[in-house]
TORMI-167955 format. One record per residue (C-alpha): residue in one letter; residue number from 1; z, y, x. Coordinates in Angstrom, 3 decimals, padded with zeros to 6 digits, always signed. Last residue first. Layout:
A,NUM,Z,Y,X $
...
This chain:
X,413,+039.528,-022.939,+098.163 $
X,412,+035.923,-023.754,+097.542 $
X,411,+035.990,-027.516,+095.977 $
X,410,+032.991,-029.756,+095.873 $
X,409,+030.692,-031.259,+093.139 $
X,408,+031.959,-028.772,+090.182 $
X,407,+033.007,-029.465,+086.610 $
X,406,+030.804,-028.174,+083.604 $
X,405,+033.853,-028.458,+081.352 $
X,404,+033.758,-030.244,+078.400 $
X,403,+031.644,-028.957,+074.816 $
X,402,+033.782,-030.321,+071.916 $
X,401,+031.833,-031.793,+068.475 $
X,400,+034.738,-033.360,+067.714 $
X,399,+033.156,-036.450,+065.534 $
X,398,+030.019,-036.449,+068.963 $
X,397,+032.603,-035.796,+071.380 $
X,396,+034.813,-039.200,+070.188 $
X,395,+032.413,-041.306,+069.540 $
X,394,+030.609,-040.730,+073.392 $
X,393,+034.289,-041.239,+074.478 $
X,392,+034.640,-044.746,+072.531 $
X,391,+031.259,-045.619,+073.698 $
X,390,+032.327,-044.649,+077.809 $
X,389,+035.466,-046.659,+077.475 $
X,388,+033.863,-049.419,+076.402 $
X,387,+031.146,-049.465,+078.681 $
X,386,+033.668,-049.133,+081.655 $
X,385,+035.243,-052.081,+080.752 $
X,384,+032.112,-054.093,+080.432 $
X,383,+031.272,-052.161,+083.957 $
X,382,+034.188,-053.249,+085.927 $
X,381,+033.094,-056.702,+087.662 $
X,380,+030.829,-055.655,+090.019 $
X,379,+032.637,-052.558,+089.867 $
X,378,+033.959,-052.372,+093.505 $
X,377,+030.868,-053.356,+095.601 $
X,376,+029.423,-049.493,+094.872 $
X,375,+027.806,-047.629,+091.833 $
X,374,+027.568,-043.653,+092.242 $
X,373,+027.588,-042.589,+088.525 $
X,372,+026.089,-039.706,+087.880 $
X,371,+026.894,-037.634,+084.382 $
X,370,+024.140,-034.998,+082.972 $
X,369,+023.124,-031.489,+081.990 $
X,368,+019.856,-030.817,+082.934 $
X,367,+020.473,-029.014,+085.489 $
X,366,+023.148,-029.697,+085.594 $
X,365,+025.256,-032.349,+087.200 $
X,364,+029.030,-033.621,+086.277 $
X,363,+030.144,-036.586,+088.681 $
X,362,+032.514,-039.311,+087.289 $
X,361,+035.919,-039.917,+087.478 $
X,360,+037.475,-042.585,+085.078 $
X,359,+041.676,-042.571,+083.967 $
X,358,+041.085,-043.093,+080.397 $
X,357,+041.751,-039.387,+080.063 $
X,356,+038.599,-039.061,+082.553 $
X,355,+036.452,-040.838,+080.315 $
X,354,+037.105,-038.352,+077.716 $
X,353,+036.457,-035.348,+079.629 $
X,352,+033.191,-037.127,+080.872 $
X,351,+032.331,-037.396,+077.091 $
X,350,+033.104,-033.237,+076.538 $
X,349,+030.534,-032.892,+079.904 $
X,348,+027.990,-034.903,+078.453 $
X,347,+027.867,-032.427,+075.146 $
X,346,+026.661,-034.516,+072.422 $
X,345,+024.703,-033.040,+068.969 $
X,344,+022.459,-030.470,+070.858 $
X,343,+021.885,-032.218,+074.108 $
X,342,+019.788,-035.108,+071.734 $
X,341,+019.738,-037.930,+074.304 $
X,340,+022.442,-037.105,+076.117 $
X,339,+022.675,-037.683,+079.913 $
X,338,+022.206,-040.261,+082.289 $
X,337,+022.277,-040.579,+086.551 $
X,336,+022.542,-043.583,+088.583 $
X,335,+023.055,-044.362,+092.152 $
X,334,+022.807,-047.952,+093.338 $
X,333,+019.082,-048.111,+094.760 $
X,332,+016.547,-047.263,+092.911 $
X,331,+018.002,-046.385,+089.506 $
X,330,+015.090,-046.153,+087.265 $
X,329,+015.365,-042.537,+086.066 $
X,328,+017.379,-039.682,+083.967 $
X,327,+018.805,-042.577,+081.739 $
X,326,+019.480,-041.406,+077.942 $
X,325,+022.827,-041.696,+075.679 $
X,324,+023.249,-041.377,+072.228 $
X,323,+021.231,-044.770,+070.858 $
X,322,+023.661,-046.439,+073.877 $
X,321,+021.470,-049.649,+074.723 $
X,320,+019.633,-047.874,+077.932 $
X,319,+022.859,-046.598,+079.143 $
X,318,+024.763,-049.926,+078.875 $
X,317,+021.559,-051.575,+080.482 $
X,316,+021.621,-049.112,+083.283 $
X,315,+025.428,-049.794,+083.693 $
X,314,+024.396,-053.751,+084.103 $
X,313,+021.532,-052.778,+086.929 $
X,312,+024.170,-050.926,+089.007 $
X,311,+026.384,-053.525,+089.118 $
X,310,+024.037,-055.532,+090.029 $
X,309,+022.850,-053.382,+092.759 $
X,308,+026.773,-052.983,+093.261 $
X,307,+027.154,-056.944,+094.201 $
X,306,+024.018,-057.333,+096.254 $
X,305,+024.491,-054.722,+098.449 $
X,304,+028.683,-056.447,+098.723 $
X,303,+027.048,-059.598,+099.829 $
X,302,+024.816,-058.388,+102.168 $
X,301,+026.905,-056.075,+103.934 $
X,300,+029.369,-059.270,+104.322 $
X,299,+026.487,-061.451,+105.312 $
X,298,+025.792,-058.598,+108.191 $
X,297,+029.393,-058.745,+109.651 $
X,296,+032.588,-057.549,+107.046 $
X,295,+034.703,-057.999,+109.993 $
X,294,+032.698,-056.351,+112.838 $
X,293,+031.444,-053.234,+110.663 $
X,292,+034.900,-052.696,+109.619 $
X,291,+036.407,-052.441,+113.242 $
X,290,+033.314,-050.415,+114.278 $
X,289,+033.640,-048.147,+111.923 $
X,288,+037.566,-047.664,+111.572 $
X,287,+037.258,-046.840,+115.181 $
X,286,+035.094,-044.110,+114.717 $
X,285,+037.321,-042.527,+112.065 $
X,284,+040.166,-043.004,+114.273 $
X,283,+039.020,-041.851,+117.348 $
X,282,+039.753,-038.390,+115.858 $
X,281,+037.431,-035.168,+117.071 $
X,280,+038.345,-032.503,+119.019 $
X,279,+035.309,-030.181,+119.559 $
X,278,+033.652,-030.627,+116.158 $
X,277,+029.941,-029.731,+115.317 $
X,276,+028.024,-031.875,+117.038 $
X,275,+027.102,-032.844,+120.833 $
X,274,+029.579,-031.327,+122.908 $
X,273,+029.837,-029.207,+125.972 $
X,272,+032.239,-026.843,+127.833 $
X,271,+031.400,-026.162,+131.318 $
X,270,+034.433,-024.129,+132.970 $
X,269,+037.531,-022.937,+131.406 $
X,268,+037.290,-019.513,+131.893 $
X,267,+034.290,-018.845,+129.518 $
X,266,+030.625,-018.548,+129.702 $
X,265,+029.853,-021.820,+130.816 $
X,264,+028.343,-023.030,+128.016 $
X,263,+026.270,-026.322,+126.357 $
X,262,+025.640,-027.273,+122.387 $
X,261,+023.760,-030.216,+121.649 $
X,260,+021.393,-031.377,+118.626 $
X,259,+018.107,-029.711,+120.571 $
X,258,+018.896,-033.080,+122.933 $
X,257,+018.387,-035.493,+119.783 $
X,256,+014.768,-034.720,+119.884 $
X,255,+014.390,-035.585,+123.808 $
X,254,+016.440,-038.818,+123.434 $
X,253,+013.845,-040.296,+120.918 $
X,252,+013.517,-041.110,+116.907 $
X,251,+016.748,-039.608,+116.151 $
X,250,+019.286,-040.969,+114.423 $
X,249,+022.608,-039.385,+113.013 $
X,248,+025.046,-041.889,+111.995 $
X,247,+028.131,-040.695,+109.925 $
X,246,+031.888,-041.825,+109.754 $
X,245,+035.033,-039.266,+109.092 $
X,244,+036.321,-041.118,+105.747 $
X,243,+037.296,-045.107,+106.460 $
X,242,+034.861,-047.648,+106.322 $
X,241,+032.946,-049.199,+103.610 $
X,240,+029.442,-048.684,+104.870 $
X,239,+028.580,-047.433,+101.661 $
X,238,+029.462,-044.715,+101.632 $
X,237,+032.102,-043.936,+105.195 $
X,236,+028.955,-044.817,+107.041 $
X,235,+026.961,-042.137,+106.276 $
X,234,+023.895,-042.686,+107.417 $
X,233,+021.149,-040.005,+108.715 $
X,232,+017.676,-039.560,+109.571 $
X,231,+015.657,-038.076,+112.760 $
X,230,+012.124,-037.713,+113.627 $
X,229,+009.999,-039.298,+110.884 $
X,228,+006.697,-038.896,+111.658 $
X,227,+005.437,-041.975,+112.007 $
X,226,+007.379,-044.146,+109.003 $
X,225,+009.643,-046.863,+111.372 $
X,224,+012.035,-044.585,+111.506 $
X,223,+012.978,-045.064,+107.873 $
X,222,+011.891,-044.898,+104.454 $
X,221,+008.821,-047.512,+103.449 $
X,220,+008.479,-048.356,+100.261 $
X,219,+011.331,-050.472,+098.702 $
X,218,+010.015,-053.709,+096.526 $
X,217,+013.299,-055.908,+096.401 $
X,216,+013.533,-058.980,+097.734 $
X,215,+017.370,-058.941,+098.809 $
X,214,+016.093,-058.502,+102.397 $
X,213,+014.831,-054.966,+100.670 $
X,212,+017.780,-054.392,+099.105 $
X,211,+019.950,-054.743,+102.058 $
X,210,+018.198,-052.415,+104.630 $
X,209,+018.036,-050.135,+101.071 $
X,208,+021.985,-049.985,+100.875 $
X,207,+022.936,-049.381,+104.261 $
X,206,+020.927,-046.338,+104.712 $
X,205,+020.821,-045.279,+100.798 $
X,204,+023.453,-042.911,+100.005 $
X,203,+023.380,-040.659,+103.509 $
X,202,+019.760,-041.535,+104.017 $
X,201,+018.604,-037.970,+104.034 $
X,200,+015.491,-038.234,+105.999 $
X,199,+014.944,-035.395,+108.192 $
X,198,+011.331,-034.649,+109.675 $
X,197,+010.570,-032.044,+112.488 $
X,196,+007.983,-030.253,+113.347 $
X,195,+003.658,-030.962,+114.611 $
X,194,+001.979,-029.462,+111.809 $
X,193,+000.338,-032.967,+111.321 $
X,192,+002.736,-035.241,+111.729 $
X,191,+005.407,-032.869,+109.910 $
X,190,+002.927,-033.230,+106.482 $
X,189,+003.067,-036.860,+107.116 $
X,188,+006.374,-037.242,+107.230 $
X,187,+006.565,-035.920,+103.480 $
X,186,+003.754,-038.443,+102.502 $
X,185,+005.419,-041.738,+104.154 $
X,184,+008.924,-040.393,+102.400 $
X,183,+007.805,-040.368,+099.469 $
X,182,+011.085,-039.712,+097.430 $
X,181,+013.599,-042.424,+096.342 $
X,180,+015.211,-042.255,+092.891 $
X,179,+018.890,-041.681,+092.640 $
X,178,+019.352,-038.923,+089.764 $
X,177,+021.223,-036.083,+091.798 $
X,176,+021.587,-038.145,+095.146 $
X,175,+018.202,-037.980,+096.215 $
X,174,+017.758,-041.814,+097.749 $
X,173,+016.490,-042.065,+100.456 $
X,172,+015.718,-038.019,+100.930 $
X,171,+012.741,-035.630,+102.768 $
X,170,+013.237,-032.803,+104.516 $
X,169,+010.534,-030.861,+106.178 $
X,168,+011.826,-028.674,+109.092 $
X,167,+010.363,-025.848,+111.440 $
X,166,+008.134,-024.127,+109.319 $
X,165,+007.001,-020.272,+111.093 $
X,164,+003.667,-021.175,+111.117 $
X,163,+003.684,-022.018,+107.732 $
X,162,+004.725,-025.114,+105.181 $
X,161,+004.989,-023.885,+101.696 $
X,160,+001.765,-025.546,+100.208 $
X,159,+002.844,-028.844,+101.890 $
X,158,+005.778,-029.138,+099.512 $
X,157,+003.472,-028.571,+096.571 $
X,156,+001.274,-031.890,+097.433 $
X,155,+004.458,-033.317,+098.122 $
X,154,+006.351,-033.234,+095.166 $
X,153,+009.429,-034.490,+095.641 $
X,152,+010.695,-037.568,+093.508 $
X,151,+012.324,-036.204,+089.974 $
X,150,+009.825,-038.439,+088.222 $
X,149,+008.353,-035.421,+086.128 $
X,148,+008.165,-033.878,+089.897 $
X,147,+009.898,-032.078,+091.799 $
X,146,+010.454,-028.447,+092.905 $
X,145,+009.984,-026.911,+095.787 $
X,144,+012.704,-025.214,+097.523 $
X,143,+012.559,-023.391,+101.147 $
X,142,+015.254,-022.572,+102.875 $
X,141,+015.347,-019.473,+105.200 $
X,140,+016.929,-020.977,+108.960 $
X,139,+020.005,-018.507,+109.812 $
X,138,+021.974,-021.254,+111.586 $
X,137,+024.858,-021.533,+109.167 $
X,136,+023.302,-019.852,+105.554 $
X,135,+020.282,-022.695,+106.405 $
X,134,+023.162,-025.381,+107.253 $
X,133,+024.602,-024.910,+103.596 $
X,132,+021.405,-024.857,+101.975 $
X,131,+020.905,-028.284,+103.395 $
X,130,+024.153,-028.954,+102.752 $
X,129,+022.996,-028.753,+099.036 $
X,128,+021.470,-032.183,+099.364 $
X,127,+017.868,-032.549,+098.847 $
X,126,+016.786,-032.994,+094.939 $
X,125,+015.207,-029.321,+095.254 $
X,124,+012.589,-031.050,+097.131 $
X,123,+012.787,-029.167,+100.947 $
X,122,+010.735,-026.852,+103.065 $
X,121,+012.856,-024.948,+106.354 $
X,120,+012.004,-021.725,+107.589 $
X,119,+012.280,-020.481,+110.845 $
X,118,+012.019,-016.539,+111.976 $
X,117,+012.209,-016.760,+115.405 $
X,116,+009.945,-019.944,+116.416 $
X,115,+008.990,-019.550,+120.075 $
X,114,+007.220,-023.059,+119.793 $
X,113,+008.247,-024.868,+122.210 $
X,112,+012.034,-023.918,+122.963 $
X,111,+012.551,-021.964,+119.096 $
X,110,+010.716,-024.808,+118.032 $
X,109,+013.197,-027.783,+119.367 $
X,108,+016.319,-025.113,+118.622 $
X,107,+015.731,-025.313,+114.903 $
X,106,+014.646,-028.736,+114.185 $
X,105,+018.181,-029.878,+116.217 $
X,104,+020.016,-027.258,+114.068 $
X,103,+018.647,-028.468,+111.315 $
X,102,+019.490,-032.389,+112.054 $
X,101,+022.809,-031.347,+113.093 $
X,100,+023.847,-029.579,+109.879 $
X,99,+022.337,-032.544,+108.228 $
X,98,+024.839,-035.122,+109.754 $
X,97,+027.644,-032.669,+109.828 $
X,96,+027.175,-032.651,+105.966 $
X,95,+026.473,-036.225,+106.052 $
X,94,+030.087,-036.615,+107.471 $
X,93,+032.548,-036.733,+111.130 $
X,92,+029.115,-037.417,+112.822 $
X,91,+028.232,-040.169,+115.599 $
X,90,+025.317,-039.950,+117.508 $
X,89,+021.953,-041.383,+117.889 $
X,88,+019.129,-042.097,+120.327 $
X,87,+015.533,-043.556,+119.666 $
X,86,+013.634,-045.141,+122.109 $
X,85,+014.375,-048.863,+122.044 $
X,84,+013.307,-048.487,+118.371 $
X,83,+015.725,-047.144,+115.414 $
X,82,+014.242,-048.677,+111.630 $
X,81,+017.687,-047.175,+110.575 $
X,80,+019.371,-050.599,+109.106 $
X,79,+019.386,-051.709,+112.734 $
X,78,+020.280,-048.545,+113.912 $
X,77,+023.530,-048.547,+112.176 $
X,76,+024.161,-051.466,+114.877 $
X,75,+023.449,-049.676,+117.859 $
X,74,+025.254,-046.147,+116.391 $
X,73,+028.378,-048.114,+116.010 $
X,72,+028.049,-050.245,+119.249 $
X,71,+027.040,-046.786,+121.578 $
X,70,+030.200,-044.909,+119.641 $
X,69,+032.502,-047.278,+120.431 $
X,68,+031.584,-047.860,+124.084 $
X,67,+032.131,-044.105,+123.907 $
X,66,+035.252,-044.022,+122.657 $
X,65,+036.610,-046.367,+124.718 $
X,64,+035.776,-044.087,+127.455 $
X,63,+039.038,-041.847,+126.101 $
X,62,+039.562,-039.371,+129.035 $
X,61,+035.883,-039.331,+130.460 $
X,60,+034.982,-039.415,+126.334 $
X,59,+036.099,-035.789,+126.345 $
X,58,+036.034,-034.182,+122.634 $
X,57,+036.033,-038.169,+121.420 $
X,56,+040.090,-037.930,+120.725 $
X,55,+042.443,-040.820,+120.910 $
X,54,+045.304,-039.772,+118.766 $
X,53,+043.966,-041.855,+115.308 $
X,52,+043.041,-044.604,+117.419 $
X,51,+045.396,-047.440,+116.072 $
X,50,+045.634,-045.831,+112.795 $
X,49,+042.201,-045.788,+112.353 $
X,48,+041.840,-049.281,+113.109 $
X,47,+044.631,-050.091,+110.879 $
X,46,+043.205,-048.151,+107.743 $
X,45,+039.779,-050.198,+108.294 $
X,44,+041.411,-052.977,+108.448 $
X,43,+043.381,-053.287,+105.639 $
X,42,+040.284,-051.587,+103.895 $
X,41,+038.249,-054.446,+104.529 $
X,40,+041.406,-057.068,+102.966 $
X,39,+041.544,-055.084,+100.208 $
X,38,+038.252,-054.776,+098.925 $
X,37,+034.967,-053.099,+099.486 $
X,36,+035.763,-050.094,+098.467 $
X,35,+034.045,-046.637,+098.185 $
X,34,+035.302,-043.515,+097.207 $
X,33,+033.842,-039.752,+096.452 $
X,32,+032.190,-040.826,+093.144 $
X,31,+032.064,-043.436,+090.092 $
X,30,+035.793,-043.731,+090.728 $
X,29,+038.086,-046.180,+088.598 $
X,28,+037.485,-049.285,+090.661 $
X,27,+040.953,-050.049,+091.111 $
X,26,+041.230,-048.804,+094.363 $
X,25,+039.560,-045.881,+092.750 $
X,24,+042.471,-044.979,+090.967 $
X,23,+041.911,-041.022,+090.137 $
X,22,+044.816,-038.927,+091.755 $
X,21,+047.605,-037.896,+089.192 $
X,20,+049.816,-040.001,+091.099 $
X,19,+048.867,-038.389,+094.497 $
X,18,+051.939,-036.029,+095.360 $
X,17,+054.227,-038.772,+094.188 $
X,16,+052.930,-041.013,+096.766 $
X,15,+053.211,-038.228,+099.415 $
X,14,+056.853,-037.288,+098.657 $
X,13,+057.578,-040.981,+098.765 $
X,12,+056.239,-041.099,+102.101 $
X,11,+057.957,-038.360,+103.740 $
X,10,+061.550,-039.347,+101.951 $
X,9,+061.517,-042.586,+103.224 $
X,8,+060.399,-041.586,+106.831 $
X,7,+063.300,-039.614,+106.904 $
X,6,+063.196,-035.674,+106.768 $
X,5,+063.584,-033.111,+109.572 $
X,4,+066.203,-030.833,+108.823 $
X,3,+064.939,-026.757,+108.080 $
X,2,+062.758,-028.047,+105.710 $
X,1,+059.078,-026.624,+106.188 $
């Protein structure tokens, strides 16, 4: 800390050069971790949250603005959700909250009717490693299965590991690793008939498939509108375009989302209660939501779908003419995954290296090694400059013949 306060000049020009060697994505350099939908819906989006940055949800008695906030912002993600008059959701700072929440929720519902002590949890091992991350949290033993030739869960071999002692079946729209969508109608099945919970992951695709499928698309069924499924998640700060700290956790009724909710008394300070993981919480997150969801409006959400599925389509095409290069799947929705087609003469990781010298960040997977691009409104009209990019750096590692770094998807401080 300086021992004299700084001016406002000096604090912001000590942030900007903090972040030059940050990847553009305003500029549609970032195939991950960033999402724009232009400059005028992250004007406001940024002024939203700055309006409400100090209001804080922990007490919504103190900040009932909040609150109307929330009800909108979960009324209108509900839409895209399949939610019916008798579902109930709740705002989450992330998809990682989101799925925390949902386990937690599966958790506590069987422990109360089921006296459930040692629960287990069966999952694709496409689903989201905050599933894992949630298990090691509430002490619920994960269970992965592995998927199919088509990378979709196999369900047949999901239902194999479900016991007395399952409380959870998970189930994702899209799986982020290669972007295809897994039977969702079959996984919700199995929880129909052993009576738990169902969690569709629809982190990457809840806005995105509501659009695709008005877009005439052929999407089988995913949402709350598939019996069985009792809760599913949005993030909103994907592709909902609004500012970081903005998920939608929906449950198909009030009494599912009340397992979600943590209540004590045992403390000085009277009742304490709140509903996910965070006790203060920002209003500005949850402002930015509802502020962006107003001015971009459903033709808005429309419009930019429309724009990254084609963007989407056009890498795929890039992919599918590169001799060197291989697509994982079909992209589904707007995620897509590709990796080498002979592993042996071109290391992925050496050709993201490249691209990210030419100022592009992508996502490094293994296994099998491969690059994931998460396509959103920004490079509708970025992928012929992507493509060349991406041939010069698949030249370049294959002449070099230099292995890149593996990479991870996360940082652990």
């Amino acid at each position: 800390m300086p021992p004299k306060g700084w001016s406002a000049v000096d604090v912001f020009e000590g942030l900007e050069a903090m972040r030059t060697r940050d990847v553009r994505w305003r500029e549609g350099r970032a195939f991950s971790l960033a999402y724009h939908a232009g400059a005028e819906a992250l004007a406001v989006a940024e002024e939203a949250y700055r309006r409400f940055s100090g209001e804080n949800a922990l007490s919504t008695d103190a900040f009932p603005s909040l609150k109307q906030i929330q009800a909108e912002v979960v009324a209108m993600a509900g839409v895209w959700l399949g939610a019916t008059p008798s579902s109930a959701g709740f705002m989450t700072s992330g998809g990682t909250e989101s799925i925390l929440m949902a386990v937690k929720a599966a958790r506590d519902r069987l422990l109360a009717e089921r006296q459930i002590r040692q629960p287990n949890m069966v999952m694709p091992t496409s689903a989201h490693a905050a599933f894992a991350k949630a298990g090691a949290y509430f002490g619920v033993e994960v269970r992965r299965v592995a998927v199919g030739s088509d990378w979709c869960a196999d369900v047949a071999a999901m239902q194999s590991q479900v016991d007395k002692n399952t409380v959870l079946i998970v189930g994702s729209a899209p799986q982020y690793p290669q972007g295809v969508v897994d039977d969702i109608v079959g996984i919700a099945k199995i929880a129909t008939d052993a009576q738990i919970n169902c969690h569709v992951d629809a982190c990457m695709g809840g806005v995105t498939l509501a659009y695709l499928q008005r877009l005439g698309e052929n999407i089988a069924p995913w949402n709350l509108q598939v019996p069985g499924v009792s809760s599913i998640s949005v993030d909103l700060h994907k592709f909902g375009y609004t500012s970081k700290g903005a998920s939608v956790i929906m449950y198909a009724s009030k009494h599912l989302r009340s397992f979600q909710g943590f209540v004590t008394d045992d403390w000085l300070g009277g009742v304490y209660g709140s509903s996910g993981v965070l006790g203060t919480k920002s209003g500005g997150s949850m402002a930015s939501a509802w502020a962006v969801m107003h001015f971009l409006g459903d033709d808005g959400y429309l419009r930019l779908t429309r724009q990254a599925r084609e963007a989407t389509l056009q890498l795929a095409t890039v992919i599918r003419n590169t001799p060197e290069l291989v697509l994982r799947a079909e992209p589904e929705s707007t995620l897509l995954c590709f990796g080498a087609q002979d592993p042996s003469a071109l290391n992925v990781f050496a050709v993201a290296d490249e691209l990210s010298k030419r100022g592009w960040y992508v996502d490094r997977q293994t296994p099998p090694d491969s690059l994931h691009c998460t396509v959103n409104a920004i490079h509708h009209d970025k992928i012929d400059w992507f493509a060349s990019d991406l041939h010069e750096s698949v030249a370049i590692a294959l002449e070099q013949k230099t292995s890149g770094s593996v990479g991870t998807y996360g940082t652990v401080e």
